[in-house]
C-alpha positions in Angstrom: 45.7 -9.4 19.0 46.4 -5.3 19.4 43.7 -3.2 20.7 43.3 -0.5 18.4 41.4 1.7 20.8 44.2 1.3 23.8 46.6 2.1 21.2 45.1 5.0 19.8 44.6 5.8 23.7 48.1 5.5 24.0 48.7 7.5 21.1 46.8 10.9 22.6 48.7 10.5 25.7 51.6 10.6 24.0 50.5 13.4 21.7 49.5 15.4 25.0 53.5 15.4 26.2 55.2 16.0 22.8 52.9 18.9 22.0 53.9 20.4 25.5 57.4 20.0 24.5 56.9 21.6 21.2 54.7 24.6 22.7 57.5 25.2 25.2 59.8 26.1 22.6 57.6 27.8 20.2 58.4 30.9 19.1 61.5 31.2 21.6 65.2 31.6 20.7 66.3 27.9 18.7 69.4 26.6 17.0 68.8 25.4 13.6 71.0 23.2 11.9 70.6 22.1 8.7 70.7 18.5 7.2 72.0 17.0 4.6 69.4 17.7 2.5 69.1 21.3 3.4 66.6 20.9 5.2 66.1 22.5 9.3 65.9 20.3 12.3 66.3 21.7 15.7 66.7 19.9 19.3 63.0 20.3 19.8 62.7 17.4 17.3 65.4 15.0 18.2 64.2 15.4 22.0 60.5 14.6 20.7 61.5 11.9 19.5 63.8 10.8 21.8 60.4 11.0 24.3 58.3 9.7 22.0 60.4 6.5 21.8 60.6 6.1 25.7 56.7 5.6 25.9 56.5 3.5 22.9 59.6 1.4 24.6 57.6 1.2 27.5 53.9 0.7 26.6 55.1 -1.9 23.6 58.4 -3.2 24.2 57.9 -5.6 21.4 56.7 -3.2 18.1 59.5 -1.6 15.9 59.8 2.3 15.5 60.4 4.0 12.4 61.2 7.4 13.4 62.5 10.5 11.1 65.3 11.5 13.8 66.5 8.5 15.4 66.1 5.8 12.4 64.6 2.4 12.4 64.4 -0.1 14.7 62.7 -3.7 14.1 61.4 -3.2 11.1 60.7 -6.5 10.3 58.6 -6.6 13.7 54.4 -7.6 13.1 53.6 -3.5 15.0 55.8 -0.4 13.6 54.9 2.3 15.2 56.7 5.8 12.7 56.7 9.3 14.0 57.4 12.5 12.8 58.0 14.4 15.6 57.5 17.7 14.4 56.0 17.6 10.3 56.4 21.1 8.9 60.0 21.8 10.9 60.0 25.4 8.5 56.6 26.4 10.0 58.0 26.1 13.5 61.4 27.8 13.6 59.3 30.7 11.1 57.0 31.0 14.1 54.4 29.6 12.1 51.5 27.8 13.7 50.6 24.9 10.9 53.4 22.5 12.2 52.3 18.9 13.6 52.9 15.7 15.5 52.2 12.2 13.2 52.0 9.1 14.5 51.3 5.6 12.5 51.0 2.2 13.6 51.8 -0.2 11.1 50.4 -4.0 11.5 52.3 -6.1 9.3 53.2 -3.5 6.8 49.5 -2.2 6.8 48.7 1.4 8.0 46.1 0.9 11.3 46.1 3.7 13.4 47.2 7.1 12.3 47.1 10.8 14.2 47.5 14.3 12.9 48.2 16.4 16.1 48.2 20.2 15.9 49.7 21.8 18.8 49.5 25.1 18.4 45.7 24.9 17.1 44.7 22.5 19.8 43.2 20.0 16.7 44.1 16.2 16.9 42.3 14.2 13.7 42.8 10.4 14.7 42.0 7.6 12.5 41.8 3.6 13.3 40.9 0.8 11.1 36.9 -0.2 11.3 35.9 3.6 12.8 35.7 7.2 11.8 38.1 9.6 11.6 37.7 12.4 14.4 38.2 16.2 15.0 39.3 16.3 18.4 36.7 13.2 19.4 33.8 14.2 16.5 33.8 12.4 13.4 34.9 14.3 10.1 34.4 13.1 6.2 35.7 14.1 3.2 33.7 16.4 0.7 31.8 14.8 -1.7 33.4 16.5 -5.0 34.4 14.5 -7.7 35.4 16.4 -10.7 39.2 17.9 -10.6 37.4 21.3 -12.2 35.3 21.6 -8.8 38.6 20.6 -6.8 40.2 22.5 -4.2 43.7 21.6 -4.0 46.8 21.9 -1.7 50.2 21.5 -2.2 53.2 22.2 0.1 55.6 23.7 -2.4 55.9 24.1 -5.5 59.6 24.1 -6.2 59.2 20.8 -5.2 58.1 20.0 -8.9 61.3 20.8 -10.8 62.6 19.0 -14.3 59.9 16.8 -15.8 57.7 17.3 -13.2 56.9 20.8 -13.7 54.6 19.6 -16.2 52.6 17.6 -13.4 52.5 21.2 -10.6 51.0 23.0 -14.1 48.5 20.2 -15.0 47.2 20.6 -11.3 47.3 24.3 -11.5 45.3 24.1 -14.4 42.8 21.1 -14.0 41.9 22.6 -10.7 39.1 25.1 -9.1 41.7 26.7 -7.2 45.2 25.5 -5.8 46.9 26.7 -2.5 50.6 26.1 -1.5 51.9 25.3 2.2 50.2 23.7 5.0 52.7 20.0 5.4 50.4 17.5 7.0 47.3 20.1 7.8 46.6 19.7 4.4 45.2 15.8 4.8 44.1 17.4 7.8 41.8 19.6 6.0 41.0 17.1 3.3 39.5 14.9 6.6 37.3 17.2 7.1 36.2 18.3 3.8 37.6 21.6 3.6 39.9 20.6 0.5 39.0 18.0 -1.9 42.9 17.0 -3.1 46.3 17.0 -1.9 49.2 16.2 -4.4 53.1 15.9 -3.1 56.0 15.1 -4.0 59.6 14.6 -2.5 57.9 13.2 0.4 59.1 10.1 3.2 57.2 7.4 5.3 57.1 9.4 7.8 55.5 12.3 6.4 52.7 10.4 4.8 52.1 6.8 6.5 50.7 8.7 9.7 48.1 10.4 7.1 46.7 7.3 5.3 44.5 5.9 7.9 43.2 9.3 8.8 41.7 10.1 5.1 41.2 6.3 4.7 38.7 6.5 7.9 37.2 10.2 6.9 35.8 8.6 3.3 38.8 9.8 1.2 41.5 7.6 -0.9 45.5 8.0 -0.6 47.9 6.3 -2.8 50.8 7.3 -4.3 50.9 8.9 -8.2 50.8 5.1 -10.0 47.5 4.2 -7.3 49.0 2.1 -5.3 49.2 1.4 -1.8 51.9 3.3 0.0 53.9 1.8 3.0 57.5 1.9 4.1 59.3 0.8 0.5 57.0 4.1 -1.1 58.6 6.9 -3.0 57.2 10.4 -2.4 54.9 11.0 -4.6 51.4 11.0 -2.8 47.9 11.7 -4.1 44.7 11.9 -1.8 41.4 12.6 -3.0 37.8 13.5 -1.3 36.0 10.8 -3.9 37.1 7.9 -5.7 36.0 9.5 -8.7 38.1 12.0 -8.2 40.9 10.2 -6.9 40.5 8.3 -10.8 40.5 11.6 -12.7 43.9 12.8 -11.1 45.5 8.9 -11.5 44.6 9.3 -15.4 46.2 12.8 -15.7 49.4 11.6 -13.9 49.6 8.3 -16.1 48.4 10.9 -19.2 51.6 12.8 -18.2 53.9 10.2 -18.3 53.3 8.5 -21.3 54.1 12.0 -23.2 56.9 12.1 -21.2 58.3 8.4 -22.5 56.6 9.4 -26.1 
């Protein structure tokens, strides 16, 4: 059987060498190219990766990776580990600071272990099954808000929401206390530690939101995708986390409120 502690150990020593890597580049000269999806990557996060992959080769010859870079390999293996090597890849070649490292162990499908590692902040949240989330080693929980009126919200962009789902960026805009844009994974971050009580996205993949689950799941918040249910590797991109249950139920209702006017 794993040991969740020596993996999360493992984890943080890896997180300690890609964050060097992504400091040493920061805010210096980069070549961006562009995928196919318009969106940047750089060789700061195919070498992450690339390292990233050498330790988990290493330490567990046996799990599967599921990396955003470099593709999958062993899926169908009982451990998956998924990284995102750098989360936030417009933050970093802007010069801007909110960019992080994710890491997720999966454990036959289920997320286990999960890390939200800030370089240029120096703030690592860390999150295993059966403990707290921490803050750099100190355990962090959710707010306890639990109306969508009290709620402060996050999303990362909202362009993001175009056609029919306009209608669900306004209903947050207007169900909410307040709504702030950007922020990638720092938002669940925030929501961790109760600084934000809800975090709606869309146009997401794995490996932007598997690293994040256990991480709220172990701070007292709940994550699931827009219909609330479980997400893993077969999720779309549509992610909801919430502070509260309660709250987490008020924002499923207006999403499944929303889509029954749209098949009306």
């Amino acid at each position: 059987m794993l040991n969740l502690a020596e993996a999360l150990d493992f984890a943080n020593r890896s997180a300690d060498g890609a964050g060097k890597l992504a400091l040493d580049h920061f805010r210096r000269p980069l070549s961006v190219e562009h995928k196919a999806d318009d969106s940047p990557v750089t060789v700061v996060d195919r070498g992450i990766e690339t390292f990233l992959r050498e330790q988990i080769a290493t330490a567990y010859p046996d799990h599967g990776i599921f990396g955003e870079e470099h593709g999958v390999e062993n899926l169908d293996r009982d451990h998956v580990w998924v990284v995102d090597p750098i989360d936030g890849t417009k933050s970093f070649v802007t010069g801007h600071p909110l960019f992080g490292g994710l890491m997720e162990l999966l454990e036959r499908g289920e997320p286990c272990l999960g890390q939200i590692d800030m370089p240029a902040t120096g703030e690592r949240w860390c999150g295993i099954t059966g403990a707290p989330t921490t803050l750099n080693g100190a355990p962090v929980r959710t707010s306890a808000c639990r109306a969508l009126a009290d709620a402060y919200a996050y999303t990362t962009d909202p362009m993001l929401f175009a056609g029919p789902r306009r209608a669900v960026f306004d209903m947050l805009r207007g169900k909410t206390r307040l709504l702030r844009y950007g922020g990638d994974c720092y938002n669940y971050a925030l929501l961790a530690s109760g600084h934000c009580d809800l975090v709606l996205e869309t146009g997401l993949e794995p490996y932007d939101f598997l690293p994040v689950v256990q991480v709220v799941r172990g701070a007292g918040g709940v994550i699931t995708d827009w219909q609330g249910e479980p997400l893993g590797t077969g999720s779309g991109g549509d992610v909801l986390a919430s502070a509260t249950a309660e709250l987490h139920a008020q924002m499923l209702d207006e999403l499944a409120r929303l889509r029954a006017d749209e098949a009306a």
